[in-house]
C-alpha positions as CSV (number, residue, x, y, z in Angstrom):
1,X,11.6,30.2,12.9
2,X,8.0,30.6,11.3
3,X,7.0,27.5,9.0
4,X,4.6,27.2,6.6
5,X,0.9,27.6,8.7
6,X,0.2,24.0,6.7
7,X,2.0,22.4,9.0
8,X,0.4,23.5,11.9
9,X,-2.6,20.7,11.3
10,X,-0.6,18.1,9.5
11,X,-0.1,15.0,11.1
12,X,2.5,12.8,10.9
13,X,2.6,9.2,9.3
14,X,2.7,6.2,11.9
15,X,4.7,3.5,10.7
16,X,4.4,0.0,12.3
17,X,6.7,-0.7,15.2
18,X,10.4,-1.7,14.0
19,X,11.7,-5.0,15.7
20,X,14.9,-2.7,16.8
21,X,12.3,-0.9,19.6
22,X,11.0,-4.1,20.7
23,X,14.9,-5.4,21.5
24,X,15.7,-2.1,22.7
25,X,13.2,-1.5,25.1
26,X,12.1,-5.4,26.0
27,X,15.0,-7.1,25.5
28,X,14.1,-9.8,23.4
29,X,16.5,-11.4,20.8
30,X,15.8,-10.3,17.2
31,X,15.5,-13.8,16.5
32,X,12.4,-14.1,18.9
33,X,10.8,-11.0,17.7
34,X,7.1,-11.8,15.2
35,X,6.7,-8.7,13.2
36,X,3.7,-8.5,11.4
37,X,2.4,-4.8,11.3
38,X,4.0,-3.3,8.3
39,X,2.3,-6.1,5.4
40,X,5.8,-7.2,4.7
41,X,6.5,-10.2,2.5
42,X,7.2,-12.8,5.3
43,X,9.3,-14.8,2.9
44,X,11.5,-11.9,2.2
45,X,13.2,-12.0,-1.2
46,X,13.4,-14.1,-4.2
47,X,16.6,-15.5,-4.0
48,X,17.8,-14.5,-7.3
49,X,17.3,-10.9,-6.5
50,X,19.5,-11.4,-3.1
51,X,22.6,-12.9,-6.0
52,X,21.8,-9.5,-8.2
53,X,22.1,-7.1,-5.6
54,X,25.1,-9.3,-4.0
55,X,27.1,-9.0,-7.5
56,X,25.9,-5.2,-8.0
57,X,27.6,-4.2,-4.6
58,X,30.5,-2.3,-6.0
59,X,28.4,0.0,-7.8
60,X,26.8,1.5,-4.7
61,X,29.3,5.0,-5.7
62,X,27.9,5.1,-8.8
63,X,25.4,7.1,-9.6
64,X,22.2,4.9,-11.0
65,X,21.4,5.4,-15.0
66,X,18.7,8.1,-14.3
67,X,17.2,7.3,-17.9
68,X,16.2,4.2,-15.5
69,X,15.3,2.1,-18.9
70,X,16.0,-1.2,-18.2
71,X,13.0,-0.9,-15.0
72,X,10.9,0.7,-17.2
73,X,10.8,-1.3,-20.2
74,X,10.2,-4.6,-17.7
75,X,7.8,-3.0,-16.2
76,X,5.6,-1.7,-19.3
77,X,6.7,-5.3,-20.4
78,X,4.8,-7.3,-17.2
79,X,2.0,-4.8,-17.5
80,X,1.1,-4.6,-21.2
81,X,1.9,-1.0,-21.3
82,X,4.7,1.4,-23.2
83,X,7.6,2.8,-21.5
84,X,7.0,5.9,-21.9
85,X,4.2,5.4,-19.6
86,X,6.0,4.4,-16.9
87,X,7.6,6.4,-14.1
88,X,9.8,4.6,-11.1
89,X,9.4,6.2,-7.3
90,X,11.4,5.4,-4.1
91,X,7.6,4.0,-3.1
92,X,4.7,4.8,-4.8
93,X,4.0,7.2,-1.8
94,X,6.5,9.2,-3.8
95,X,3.9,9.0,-7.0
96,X,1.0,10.1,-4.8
97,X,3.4,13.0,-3.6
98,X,4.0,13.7,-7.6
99,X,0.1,13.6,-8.1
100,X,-0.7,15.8,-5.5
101,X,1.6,18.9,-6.5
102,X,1.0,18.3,-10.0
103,X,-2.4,19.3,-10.0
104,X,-3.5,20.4,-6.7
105,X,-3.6,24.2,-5.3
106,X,-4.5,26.2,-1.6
107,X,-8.3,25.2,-1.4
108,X,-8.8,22.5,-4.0
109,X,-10.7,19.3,-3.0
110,X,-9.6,15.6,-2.7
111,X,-12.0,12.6,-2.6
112,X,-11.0,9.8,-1.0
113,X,-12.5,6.8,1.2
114,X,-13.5,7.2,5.0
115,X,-11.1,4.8,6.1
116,X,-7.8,4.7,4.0
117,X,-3.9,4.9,3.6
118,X,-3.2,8.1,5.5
119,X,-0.2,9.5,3.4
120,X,-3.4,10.6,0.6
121,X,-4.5,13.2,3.2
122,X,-1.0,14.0,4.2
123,X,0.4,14.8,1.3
124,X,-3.1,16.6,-0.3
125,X,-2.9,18.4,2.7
126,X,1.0,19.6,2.0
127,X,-0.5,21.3,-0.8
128,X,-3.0,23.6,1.0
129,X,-6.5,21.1,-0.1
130,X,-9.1,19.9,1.4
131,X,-10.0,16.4,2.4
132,X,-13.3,15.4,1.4
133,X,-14.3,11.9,3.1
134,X,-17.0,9.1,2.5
135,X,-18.8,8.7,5.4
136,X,-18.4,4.7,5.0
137,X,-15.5,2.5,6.6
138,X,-15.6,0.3,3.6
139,X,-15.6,1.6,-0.2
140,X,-19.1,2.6,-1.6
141,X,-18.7,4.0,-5.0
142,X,-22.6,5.1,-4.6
143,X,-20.9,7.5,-1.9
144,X,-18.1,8.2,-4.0
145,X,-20.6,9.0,-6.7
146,X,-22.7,11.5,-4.4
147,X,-19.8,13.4,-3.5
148,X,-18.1,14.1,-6.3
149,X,-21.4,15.3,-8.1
150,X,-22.1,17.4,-5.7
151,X,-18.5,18.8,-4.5
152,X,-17.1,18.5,-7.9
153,X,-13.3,17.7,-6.5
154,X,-9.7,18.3,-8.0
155,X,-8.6,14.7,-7.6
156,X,-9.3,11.4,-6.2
157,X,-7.9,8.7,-4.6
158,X,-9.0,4.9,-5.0
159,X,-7.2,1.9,-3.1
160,X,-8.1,-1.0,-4.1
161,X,-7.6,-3.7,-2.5
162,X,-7.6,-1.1,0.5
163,X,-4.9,-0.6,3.6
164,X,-5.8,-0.6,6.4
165,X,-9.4,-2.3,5.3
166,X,-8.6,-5.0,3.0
167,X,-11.7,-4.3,1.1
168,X,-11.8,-4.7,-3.0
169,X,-13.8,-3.0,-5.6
170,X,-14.6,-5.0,-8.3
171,X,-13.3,-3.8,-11.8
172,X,-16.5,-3.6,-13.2
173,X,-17.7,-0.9,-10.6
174,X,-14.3,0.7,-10.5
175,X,-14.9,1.0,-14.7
176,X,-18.5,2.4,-14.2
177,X,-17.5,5.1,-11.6
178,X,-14.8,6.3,-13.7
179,X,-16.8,6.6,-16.7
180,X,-18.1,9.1,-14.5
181,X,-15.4,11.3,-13.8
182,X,-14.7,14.0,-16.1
183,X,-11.3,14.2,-17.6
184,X,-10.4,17.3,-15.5
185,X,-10.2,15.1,-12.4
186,X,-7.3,13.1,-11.5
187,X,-7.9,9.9,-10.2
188,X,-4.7,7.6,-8.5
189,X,-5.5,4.4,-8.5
190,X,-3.5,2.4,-5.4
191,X,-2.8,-0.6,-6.7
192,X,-0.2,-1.9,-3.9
193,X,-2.4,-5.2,-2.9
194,X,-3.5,-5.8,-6.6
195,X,-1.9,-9.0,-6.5
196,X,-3.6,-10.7,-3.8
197,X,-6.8,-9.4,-4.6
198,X,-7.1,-11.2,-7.8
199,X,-5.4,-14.2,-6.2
200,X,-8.5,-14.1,-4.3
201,X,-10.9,-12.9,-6.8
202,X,-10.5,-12.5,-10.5
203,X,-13.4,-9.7,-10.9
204,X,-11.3,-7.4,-8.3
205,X,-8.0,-7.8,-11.0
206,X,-7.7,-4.0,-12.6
207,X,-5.2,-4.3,-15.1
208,X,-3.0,-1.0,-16.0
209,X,-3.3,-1.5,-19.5
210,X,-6.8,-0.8,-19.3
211,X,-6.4,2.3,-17.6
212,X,-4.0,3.6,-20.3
213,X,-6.3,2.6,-22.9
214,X,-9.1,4.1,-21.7
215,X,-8.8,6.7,-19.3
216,X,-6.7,9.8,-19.7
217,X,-6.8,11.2,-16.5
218,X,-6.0,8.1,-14.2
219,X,-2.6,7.1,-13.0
220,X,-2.2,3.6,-11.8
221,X,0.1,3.0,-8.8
222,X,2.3,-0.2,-7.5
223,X,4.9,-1.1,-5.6
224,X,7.6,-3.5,-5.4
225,X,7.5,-3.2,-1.4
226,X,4.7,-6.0,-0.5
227,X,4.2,-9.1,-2.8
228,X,8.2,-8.9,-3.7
229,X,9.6,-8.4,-0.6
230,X,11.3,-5.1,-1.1
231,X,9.9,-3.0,1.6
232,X,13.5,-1.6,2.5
233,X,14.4,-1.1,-1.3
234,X,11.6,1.4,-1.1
235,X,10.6,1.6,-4.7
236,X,7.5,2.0,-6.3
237,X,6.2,3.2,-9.8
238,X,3.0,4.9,-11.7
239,X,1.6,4.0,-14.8
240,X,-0.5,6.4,-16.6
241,X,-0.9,8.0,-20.5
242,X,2.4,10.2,-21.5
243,X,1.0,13.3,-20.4
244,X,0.7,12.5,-16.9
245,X,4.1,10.7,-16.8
246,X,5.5,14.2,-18.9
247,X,4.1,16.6,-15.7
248,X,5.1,14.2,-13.4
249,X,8.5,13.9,-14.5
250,X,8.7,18.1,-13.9
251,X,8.9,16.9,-10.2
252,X,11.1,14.3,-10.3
253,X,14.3,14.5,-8.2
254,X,17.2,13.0,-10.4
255,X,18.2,10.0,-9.2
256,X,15.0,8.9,-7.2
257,X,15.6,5.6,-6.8
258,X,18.7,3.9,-5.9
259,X,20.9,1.8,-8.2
260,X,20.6,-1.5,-6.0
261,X,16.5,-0.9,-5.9
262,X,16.0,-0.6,-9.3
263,X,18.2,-3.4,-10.0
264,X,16.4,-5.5,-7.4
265,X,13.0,-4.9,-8.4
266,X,14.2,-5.4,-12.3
267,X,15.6,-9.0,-11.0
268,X,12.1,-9.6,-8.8
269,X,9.3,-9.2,-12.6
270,X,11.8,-12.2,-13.5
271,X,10.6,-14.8,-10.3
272,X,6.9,-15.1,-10.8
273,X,7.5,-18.8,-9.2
274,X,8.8,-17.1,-5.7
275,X,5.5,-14.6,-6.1
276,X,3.5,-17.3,-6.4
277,X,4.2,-19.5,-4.3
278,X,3.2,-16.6,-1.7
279,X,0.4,-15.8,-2.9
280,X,-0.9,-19.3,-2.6
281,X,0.5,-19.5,1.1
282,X,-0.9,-16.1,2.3
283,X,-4.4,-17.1,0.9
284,X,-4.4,-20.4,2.7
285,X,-2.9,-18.2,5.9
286,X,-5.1,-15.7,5.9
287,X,-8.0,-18.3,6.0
288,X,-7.1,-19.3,9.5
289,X,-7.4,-16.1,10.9
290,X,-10.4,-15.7,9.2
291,X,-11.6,-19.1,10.9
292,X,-10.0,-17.8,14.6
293,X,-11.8,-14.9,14.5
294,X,-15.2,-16.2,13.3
295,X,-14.6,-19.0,15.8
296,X,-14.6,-16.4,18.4
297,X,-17.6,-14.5,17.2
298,X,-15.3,-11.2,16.3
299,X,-16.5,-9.4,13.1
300,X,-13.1,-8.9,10.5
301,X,-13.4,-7.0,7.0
302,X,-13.1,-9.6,4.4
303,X,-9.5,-9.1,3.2
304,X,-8.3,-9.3,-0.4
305,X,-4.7,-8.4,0.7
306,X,-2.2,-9.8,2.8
307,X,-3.4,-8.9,6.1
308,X,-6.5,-9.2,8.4
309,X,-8.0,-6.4,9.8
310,X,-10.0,-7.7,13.4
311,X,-12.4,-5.4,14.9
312,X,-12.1,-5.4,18.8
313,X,-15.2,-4.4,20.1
314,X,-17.0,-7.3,21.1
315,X,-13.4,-8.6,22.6
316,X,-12.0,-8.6,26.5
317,X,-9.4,-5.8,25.6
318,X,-8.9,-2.5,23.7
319,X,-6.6,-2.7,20.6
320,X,-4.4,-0.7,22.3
321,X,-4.2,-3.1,25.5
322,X,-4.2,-5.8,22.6
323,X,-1.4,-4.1,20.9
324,X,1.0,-3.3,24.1
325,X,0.1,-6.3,25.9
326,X,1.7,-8.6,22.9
327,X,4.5,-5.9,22.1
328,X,5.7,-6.8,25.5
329,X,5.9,-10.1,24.4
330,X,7.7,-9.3,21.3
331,X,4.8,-9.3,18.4
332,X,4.1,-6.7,16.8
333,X,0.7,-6.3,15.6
334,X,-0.5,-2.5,14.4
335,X,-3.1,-1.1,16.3
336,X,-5.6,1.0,14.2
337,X,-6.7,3.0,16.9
338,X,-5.1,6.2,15.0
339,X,-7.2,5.7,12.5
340,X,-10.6,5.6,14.5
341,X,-10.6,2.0,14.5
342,X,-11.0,0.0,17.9
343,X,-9.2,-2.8,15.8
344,X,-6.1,-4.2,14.8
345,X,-4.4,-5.2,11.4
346,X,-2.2,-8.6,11.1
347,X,-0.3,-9.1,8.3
348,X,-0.5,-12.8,7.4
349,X,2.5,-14.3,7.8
350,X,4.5,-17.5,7.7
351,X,2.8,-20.9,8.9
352,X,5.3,-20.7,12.1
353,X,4.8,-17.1,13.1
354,X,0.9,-17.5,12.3
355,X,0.8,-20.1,15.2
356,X,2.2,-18.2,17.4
357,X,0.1,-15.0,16.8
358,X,-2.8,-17.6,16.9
359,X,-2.3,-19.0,20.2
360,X,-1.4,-16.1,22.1
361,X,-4.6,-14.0,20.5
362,X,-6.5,-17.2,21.6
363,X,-5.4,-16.9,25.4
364,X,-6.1,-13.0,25.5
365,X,-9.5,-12.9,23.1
């Protein structure tokens, strides 16, 4: 069979480690397993959401109401915006993947940072363009700035707070950069870690109103899958003015999110409390690791999400011999080796699994 020559230089997306292959192939109880590779809400779900879903079982043959109104209108609601400039994803990697084939053709060029989420240059990549990269590990919109003078691309993509970094652009720089940008350029705006990065810092807090109110050719993205806890509801959304929601919807597959997700993540805008009382604890959380790894003189990006990112080279082992050495153990770190990185990203977890992480990575470091 003869596929499209695209694929022949596309790689494929590395997820974290599931705890099912650490109990298949070690034989640890579930129970025993420490997952924290995959920035997962270590508190799981707001309890009220668990009751929703719970009562909502019977509709699972039911198709879901593919108007999807009652998301939308919460969500324009908890972000100042309309509904009509609101579109729901299963992810927001599915809103990067609307993005992407709205506007991008065989040759076109996409901006993004030197070290950032990988799907951007998968699915820019799907579409026959060209990645164009910083040069910088963290974001430098002075870089940013260069590039796109000279190089003039399609689109461009911004994370802030940034995976697998951590690293936050302040909103004022973020403002200036896009005052920059002509309004033929589409710029996604990642938004997935928004919430701990103004936990930690007000200036980094880029609100999606704004974006609608004063840039056209921005879509805002966000997800329901790390600060609420529904990483396996996969659902995600983009807000952006009506005529990017209008194009995007062209590519929409009916029914793209499931009726229990988008009744879960309806039920999750209601429990601020529950988000809030994480984001207090991963702050505190991520502190320590901060301290660990200072205490043992390795360098760390300062994180405004809900993970650490340690670099390794000053350290007795590899991130790989890091990463295999405690998945025999049953924690599961993610080694960032596959992104050029001789490091390896923690999410910040509960007090109990922190210590554990702690003292092993103490003993080995």
């Amino acid at each position: 069979m003869r596929f499209q020559p695209v694929l022949d230089t596309l790689p494929v997306y590395e997820a974290g480690k599931p705890i099912e292959l650490v109990v298949r192939e070690f034989g640890i109880p579930p129970e025993k397993v420490v997952k924290l590779a995959s920035n997962e809400n270590p508190y799981g779900v707001s309890p009220s959401v668990k009751a929703k879903v719970a009562e909502a079982l019977a509709k699972m043959p039911l198709y879901p109401d593919d108007s999807y109104r009652e998301l939308k209108e919460s969500l324009a609601i908890a972000n100042g915006v309309d509904a009509k400039n609101v579109i729901q994803g299963n992810g927001s990697d599915q809103i990067f993947d609307f993005a992407t084939r709205s506007v991008l053709e065989k040759g076109d060029l996409v901006l993004q940072n030197g070290k950032t989420f990988s799907m951007y240059s998968i699915y820019s990549g799907q579409c026959g363009a060209d990645i164009l990269s910083t040069d910088s590990t963290e974001h430098d919109l002075n870089r940013f700035s260069d590039l796109y003078k000279k190089h003039h691309p399609k689109m461009i993509f911004l994370c802030t707070p940034c995976n697998p970094i951590g690293d936050a652009l302040p909103r004022s720089e973020v403002f200036s950069f896009l005052d920059t940008i002509s309004p033929e350029t589409l710029v996604v705006l990642d938004g997935a870690y928004m919430d701990f990065g103004k936990t930690r810092d007000p200036k980094m807090e880029i609100r999606p109103s704004e974006i609608v109110s004063k840039y056209p050719n921005v879509v805002y993205t966000g997800t329901f899958s790390k600060v609420y806890g529904l990483g396996g509801m996969r659902i995600g959304y983009g807000i952006a003015n009506e005529e990017i929601i209008r194009a995007f919807y062209k590519l929409r597959p009916p029914f793209n999110v499931s009726q229990l997700s988008q009744l879960a993540a309806t039920e999750a805008l209601k429990d601020q409390e529950f988000v809030n009382q994480y984001l207090e604890s991963n702050l505190r959380e991520l502190e320590k690791y901060e301290a660990f790894s200072e205490s043992k003189g390795l360098p760390f990006f300062r994180s405004y999400a809900n993970f650490l990112t340690i670099r390794l080279d000053r350290a007795k082992l590899s991130s790989t011999e890091l990463f295999e050495t405690l998945l025999r153990e049953g924690i599961i770190l993610r080694n960032l080796k596959s992104y050029g990185l001789n490091a390896i990203r923690i999410t910040v977890g509960r007090p109990d699994q922190n210590r554990i992480v702690l003292d092993r990575l103490s003993d080995l470091l």
